[in-house]
TORTISE-643644 format. One record per residue: residue number from 0; residue in one letter; z, x, y of N, C-alpha, C in turn. Coordinates in steps of 0.02 Angstrom, whole numbers, plus 32768, in hexadecimal, padded with zeros to 4 digits. Atoms other than C-alpha are relative to their C-alpha. Layout:
(NUM; A; (Z; X; Y); (Z; X; Y); (Z; X; Y));
...
This chain:
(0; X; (8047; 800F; 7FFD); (913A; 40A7; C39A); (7FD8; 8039; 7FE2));
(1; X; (8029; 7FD4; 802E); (90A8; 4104; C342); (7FEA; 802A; 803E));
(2; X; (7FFB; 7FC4; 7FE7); (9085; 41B4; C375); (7FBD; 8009; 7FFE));
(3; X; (803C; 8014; 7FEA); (8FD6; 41B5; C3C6); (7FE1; 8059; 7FF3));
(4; X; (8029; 7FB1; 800F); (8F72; 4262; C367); (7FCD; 8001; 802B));
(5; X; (8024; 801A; 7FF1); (8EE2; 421B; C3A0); (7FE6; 7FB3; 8021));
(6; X; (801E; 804A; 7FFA); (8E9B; 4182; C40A); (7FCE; 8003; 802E));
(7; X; (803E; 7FF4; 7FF0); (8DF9; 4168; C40F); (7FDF; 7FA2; 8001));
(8; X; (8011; 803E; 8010); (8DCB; 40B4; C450); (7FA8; 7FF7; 8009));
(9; X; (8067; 7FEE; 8013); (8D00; 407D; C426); (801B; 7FB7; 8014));
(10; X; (8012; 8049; 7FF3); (8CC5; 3FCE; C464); (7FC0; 7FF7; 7FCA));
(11; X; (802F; 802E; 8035); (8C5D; 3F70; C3F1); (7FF7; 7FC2; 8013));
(12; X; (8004; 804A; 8006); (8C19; 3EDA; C40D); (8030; 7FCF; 8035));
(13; X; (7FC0; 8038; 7FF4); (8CB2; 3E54; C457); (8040; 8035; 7FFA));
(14; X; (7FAB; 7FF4; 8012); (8D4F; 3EBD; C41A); (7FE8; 8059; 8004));
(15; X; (7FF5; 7FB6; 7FFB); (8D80; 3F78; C441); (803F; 8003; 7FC9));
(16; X; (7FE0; 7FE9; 8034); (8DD1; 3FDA; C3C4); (8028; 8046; 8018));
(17; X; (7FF0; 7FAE; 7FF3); (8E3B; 407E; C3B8); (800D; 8018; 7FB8));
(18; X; (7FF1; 7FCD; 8045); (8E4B; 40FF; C31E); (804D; 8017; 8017));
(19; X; (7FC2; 7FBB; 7FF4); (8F00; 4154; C31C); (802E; 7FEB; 7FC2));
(20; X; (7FD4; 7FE0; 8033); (8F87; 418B; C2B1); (803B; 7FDE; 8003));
(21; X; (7FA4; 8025; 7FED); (903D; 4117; C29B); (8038; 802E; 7FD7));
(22; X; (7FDB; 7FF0; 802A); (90C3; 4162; C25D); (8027; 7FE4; 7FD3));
(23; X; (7FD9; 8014; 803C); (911C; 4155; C1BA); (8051; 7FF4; 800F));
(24; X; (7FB5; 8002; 7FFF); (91CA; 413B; C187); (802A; 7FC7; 7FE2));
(25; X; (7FE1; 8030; 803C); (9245; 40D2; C13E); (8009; 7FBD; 8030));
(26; X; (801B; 804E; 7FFA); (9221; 3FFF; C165); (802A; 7FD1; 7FEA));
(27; X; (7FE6; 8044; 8010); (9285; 3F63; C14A); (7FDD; 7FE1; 7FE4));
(28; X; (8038; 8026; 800B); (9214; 3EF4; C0F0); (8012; 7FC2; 7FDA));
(29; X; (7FF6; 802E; 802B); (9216; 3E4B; C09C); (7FB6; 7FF5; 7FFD));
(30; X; (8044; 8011; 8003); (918C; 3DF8; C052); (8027; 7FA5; 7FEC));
(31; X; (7FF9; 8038; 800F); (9173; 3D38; C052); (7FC1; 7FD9; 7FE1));
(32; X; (8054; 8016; 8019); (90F5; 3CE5; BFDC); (7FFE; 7FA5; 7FFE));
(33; X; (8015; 8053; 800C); (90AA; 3C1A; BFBE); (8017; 7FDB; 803A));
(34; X; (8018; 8023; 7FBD); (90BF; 3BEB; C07B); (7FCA; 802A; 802F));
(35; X; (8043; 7FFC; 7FCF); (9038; 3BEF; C10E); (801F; 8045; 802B));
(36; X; (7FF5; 7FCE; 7FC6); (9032; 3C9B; C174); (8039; 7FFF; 8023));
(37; X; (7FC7; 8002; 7FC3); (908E; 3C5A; C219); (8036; 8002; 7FD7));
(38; X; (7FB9; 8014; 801A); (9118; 3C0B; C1A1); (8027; 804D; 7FEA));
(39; X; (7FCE; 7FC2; 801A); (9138; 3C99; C13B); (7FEA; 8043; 802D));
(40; X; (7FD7; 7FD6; 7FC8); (9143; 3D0D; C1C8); (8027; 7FFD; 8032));
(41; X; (7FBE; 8031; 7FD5); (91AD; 3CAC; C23E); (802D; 8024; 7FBF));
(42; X; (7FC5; 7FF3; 802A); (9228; 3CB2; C187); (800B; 8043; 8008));
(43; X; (7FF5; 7FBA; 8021); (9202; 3D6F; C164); (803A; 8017; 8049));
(44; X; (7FDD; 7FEB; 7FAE); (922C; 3DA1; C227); (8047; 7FF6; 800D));
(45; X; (7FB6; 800C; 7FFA); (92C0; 3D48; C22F); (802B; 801E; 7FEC));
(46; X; (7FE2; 7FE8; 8027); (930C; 3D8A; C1A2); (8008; 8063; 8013));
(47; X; (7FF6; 7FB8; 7FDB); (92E9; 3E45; C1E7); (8016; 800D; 8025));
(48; X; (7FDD; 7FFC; 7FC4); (9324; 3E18; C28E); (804B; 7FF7; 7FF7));
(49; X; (7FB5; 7FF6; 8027); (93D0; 3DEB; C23E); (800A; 803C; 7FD8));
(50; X; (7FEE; 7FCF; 8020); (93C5; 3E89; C1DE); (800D; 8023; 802F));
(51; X; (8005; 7FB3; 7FD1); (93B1; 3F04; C273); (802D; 7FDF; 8049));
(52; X; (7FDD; 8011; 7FDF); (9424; 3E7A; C2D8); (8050; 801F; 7FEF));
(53; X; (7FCE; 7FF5; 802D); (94B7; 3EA4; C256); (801C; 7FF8; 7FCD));
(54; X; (8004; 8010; 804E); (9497; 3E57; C1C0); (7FF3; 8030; 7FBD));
(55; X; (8007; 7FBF; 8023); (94C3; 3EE8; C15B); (8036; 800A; 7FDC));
(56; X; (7FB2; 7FDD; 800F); (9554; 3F4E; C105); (801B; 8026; 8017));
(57; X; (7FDD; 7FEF; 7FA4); (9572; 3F9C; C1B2); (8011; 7FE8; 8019));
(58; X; (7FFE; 8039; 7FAA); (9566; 3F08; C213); (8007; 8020; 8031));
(59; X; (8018; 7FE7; 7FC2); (951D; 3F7E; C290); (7FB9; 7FE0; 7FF3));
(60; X; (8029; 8017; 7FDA); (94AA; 3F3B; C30C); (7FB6; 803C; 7FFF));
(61; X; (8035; 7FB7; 8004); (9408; 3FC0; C301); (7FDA; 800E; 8029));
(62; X; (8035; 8001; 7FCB); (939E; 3F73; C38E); (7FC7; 7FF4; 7FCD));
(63; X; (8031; 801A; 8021); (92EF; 3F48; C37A); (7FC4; 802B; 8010));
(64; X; (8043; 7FD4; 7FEC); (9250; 3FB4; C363); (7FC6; 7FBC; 8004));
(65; X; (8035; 8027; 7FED); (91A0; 3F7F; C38C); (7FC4; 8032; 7FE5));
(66; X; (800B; 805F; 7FFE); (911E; 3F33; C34D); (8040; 8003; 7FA5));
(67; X; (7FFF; 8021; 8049); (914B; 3ECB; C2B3); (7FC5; 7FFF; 7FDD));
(68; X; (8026; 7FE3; 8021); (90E6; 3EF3; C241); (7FE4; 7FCD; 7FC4));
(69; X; (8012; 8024; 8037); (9094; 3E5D; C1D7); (7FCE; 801D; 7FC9));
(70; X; (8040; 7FE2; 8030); (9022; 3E83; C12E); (7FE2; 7FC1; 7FFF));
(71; X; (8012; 804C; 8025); (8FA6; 3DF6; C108); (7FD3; 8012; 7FEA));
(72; X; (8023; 8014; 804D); (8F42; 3DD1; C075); (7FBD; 7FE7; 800A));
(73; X; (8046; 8028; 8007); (8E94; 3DA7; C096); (7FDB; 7FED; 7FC4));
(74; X; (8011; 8032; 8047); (8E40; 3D33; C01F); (7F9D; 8012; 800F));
(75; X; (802C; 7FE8; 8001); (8D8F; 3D5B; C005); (7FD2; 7FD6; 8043));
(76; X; (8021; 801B; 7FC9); (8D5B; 3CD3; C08E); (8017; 8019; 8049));
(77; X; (7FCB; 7FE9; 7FCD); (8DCB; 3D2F; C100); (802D; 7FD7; 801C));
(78; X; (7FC9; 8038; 7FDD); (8E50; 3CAA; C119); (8028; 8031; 7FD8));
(79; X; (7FC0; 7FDE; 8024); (8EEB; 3CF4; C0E8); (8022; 7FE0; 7FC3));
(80; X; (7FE1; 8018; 8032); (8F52; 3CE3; C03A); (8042; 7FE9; 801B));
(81; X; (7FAD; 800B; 7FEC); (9002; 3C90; C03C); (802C; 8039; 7FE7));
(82; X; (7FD6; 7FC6; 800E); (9053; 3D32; C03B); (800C; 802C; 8036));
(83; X; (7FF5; 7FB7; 7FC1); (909C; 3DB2; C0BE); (8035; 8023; 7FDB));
(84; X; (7FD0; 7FD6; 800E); (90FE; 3E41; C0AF); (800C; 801E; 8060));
(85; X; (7FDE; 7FF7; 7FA8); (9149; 3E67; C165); (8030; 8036; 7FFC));
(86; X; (7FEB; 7FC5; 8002); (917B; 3F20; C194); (801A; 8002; 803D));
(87; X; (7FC7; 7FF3; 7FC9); (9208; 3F48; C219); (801A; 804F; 8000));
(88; X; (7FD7; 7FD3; 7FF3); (921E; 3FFD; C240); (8043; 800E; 801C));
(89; X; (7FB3; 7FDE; 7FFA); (92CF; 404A; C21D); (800C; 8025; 805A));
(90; X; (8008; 7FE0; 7FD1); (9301; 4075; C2D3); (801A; 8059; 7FFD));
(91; X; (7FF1; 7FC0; 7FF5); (930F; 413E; C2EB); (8030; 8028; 7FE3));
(92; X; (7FA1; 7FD1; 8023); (93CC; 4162; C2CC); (800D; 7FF3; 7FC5));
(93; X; (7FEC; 8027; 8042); (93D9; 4100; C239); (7FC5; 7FFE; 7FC4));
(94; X; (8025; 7FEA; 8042); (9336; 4148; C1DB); (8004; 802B; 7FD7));
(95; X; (7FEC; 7FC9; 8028); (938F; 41CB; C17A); (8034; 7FC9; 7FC7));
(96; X; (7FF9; 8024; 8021); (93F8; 4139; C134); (801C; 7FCC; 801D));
(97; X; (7FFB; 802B; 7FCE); (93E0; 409F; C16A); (804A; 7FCB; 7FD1));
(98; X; (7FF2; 801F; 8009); (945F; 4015; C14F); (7FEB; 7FBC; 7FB4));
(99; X; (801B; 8021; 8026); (945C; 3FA4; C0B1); (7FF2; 7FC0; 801F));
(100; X; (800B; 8046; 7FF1); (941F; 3EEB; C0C4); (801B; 7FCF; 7FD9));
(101; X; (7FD6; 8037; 801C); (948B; 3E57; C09D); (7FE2; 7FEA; 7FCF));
(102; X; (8035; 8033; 8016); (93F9; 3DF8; C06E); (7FD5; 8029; 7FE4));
(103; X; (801F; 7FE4; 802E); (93B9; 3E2E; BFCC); (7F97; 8002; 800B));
(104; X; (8052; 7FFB; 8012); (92F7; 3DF5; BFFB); (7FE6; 8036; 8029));
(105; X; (7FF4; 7FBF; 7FCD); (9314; 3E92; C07D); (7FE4; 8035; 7FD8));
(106; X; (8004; 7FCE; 8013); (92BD; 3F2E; C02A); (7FF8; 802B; 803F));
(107; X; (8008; 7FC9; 7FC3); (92C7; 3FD4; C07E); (7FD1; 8031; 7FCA));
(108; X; (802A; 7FE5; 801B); (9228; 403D; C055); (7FD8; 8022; 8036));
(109; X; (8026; 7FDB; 7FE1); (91D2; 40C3; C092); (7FA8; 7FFA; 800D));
(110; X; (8043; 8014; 7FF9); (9123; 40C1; C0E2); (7FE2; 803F; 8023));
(111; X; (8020; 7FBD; 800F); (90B8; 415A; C0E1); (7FDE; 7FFB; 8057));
(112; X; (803A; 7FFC; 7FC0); (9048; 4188; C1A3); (7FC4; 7FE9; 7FD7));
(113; X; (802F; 8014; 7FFF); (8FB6; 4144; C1A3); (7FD1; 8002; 8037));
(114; X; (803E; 7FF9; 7FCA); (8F13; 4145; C200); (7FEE; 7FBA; 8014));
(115; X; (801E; 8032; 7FFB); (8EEB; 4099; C24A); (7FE0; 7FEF; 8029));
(116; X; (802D; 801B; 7FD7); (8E5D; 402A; C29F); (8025; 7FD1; 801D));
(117; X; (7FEC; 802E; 7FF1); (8EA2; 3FC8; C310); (7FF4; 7FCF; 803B));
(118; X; (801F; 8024; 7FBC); (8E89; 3F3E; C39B); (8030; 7FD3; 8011));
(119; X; (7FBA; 8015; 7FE0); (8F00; 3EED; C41A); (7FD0; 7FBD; 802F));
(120; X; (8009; 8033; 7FC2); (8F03; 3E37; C46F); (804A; 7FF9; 801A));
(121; X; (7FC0; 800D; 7FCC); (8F8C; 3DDA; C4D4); (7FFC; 7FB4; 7FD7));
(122; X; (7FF9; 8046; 800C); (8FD3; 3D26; C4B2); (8033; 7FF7; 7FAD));
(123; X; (7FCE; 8010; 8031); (9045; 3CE4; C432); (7FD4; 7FEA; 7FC5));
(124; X; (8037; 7FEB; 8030); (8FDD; 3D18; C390); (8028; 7FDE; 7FBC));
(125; X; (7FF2; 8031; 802D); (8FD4; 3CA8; C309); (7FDB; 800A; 7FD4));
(126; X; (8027; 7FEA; 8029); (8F7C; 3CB0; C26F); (7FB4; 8009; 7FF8));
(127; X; (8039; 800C; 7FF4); (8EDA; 3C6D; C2AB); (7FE8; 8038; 8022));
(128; X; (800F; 7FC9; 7FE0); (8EDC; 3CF1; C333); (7FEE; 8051; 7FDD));
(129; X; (7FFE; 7FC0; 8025); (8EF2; 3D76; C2B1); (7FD3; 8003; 7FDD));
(130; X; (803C; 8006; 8022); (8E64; 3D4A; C23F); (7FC8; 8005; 8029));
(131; X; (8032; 7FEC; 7FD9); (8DF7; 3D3B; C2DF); (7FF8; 8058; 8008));
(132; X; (8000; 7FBC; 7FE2); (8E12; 3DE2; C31F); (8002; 8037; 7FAF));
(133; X; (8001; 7FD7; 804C); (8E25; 3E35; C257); (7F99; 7FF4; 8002));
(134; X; (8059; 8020; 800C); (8D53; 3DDC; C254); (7FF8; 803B; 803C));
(135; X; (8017; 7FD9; 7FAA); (8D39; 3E40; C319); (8003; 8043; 7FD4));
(136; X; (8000; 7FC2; 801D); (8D7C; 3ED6; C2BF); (7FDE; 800F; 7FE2));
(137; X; (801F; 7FDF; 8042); (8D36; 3EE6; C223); (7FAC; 7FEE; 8020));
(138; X; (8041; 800B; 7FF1); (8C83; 3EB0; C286); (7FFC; 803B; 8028));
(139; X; (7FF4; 7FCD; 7FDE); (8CAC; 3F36; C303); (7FDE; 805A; 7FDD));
(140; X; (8006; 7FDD; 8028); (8CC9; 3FB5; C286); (7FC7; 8021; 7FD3));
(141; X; (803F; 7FE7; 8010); (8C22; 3FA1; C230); (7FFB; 8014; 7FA5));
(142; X; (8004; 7FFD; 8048); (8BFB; 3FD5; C190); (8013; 805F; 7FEC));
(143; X; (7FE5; 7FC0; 8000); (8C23; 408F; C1BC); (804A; 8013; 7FED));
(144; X; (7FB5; 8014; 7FF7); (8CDF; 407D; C1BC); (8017; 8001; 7FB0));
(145; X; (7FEF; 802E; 804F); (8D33; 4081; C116); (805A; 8004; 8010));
(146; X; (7FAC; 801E; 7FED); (8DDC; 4038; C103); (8015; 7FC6; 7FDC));
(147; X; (7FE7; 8021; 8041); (8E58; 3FD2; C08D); (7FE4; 7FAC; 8020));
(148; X; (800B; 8046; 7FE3); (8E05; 3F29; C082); (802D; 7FCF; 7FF1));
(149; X; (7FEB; 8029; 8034); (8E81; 3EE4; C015); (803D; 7FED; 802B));
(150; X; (7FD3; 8018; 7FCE); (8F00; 3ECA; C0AF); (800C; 8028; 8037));
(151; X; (8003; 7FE3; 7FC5); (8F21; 3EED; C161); (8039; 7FE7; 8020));
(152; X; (7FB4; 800B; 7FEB); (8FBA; 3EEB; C1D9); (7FEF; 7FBC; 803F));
(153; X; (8001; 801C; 7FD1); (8FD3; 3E72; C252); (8042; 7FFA; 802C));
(154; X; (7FB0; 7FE0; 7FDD); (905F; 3EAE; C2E8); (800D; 7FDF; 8044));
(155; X; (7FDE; 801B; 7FCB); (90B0; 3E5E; C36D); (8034; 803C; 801C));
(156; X; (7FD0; 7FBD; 7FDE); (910D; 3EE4; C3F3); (803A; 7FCC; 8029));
(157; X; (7FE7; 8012; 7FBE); (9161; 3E56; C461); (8034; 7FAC; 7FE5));
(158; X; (7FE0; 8024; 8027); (91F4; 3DF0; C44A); (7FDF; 7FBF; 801E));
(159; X; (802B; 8042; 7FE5); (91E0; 3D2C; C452); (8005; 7FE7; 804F));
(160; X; (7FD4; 801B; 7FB7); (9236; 3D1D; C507); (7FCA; 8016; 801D));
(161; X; (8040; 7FDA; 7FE2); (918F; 3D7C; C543); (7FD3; 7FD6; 8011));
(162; X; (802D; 8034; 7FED); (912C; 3CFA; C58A); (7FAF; 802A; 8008));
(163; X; (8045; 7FE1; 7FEB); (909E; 3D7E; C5DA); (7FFD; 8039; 7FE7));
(164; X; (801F; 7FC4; 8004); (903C; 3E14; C5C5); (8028; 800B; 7FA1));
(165; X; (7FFE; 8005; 8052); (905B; 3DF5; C4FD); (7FDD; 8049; 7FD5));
(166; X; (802F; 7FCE; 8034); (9028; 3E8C; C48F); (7FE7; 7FF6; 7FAB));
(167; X; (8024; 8003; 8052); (8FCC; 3E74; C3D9); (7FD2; 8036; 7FEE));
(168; X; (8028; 7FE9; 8011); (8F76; 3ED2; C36F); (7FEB; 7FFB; 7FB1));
(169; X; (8015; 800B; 802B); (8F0F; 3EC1; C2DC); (7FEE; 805A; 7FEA));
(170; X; (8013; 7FD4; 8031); (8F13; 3F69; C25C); (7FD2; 8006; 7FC4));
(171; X; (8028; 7FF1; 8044); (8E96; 3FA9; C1DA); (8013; 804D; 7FEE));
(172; X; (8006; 7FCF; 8023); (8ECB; 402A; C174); (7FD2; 8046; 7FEC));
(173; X; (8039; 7FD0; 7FFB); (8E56; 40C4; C177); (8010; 8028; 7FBB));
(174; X; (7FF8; 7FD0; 8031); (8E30; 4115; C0CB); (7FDD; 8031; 8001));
């Protein structure tokens, strides 16, 4: 989990926010383009969760970090593009060199710390949910705030068997 420099939560409006720092490091990632959000992250996920299950050229098991880490594409109306790219931190032992992936649409790529805005609900978060709360944010935020508009994360910490106390959060990039 990301390494908290700073957290500084501000209420605005409807939605509280926090500033802090995630850490970098080397990521699982696929990207899936020309289906709807949910779809192609349901696919991407899967395909990671079989990577870090043992779908590898170890066929070691790696365990599972948290969150998952979706990218999405906002379209200038703010609905999202048919495109994700879905990030799975390398667990711990195995970020010096992680395991290859069977499954060629598997890249392993590094992802720099970053500073991000972020805001947390509960409930089994769906695309709709994520565009709401991305709108809360970026209204939140204000016009003070600068930060990549051109895409934002969207993370799930909790596997699906998790019925309650659900964690989400919606990221903005801080430049």
């Amino acid at each position: 989990l990301s390494s908290m420099l700073k957290n500084i939560t501000l209420t605005s409006g409807e939605v509280a926010y926090e500033e802090r720092a995630c850490e970098g490091g080397t990521f699982a990632t696929v990207e899936v383009t020309g289906k709807p959000f949910d779809e192609a992250s349901k696919e991407a996920v899967l395909k990671l969760l079989k990577y870090v299950g043992g779908t590898n050229d170890k066929g070691v098991g790696m365990g599972m970090t948290a969150p998952v880490s979706i990218t999405a594409f906002p379209a200038e109306d703010g609905s999202l593009q048919q495109k994700v790219k879905v990030f799975l931190r390398i667990p711990s032992q195995f970020q010096a060199s992680p395991p290859c992936p069977s499954d060629d649409s598997i890249k392993i790529e590094e992802r720099q710390e970053m500073t991000i805005y972020s805001t947390q609900f509960g409930g089994y978060a769906k695309e709709a949910d994520y565009v709401n709360y991305a709108a809360k944010l970026k209204s939140a935020l204000g016009t003070e705030a600068t930060y990549r508009k051109d895409f934002y994360f969207c993370n799930g910490y909790d596997p699906p068997m998790k019925p309650y106390w659900r964690r989400n959060e919606v990221w903005f990039v801080k430049e």
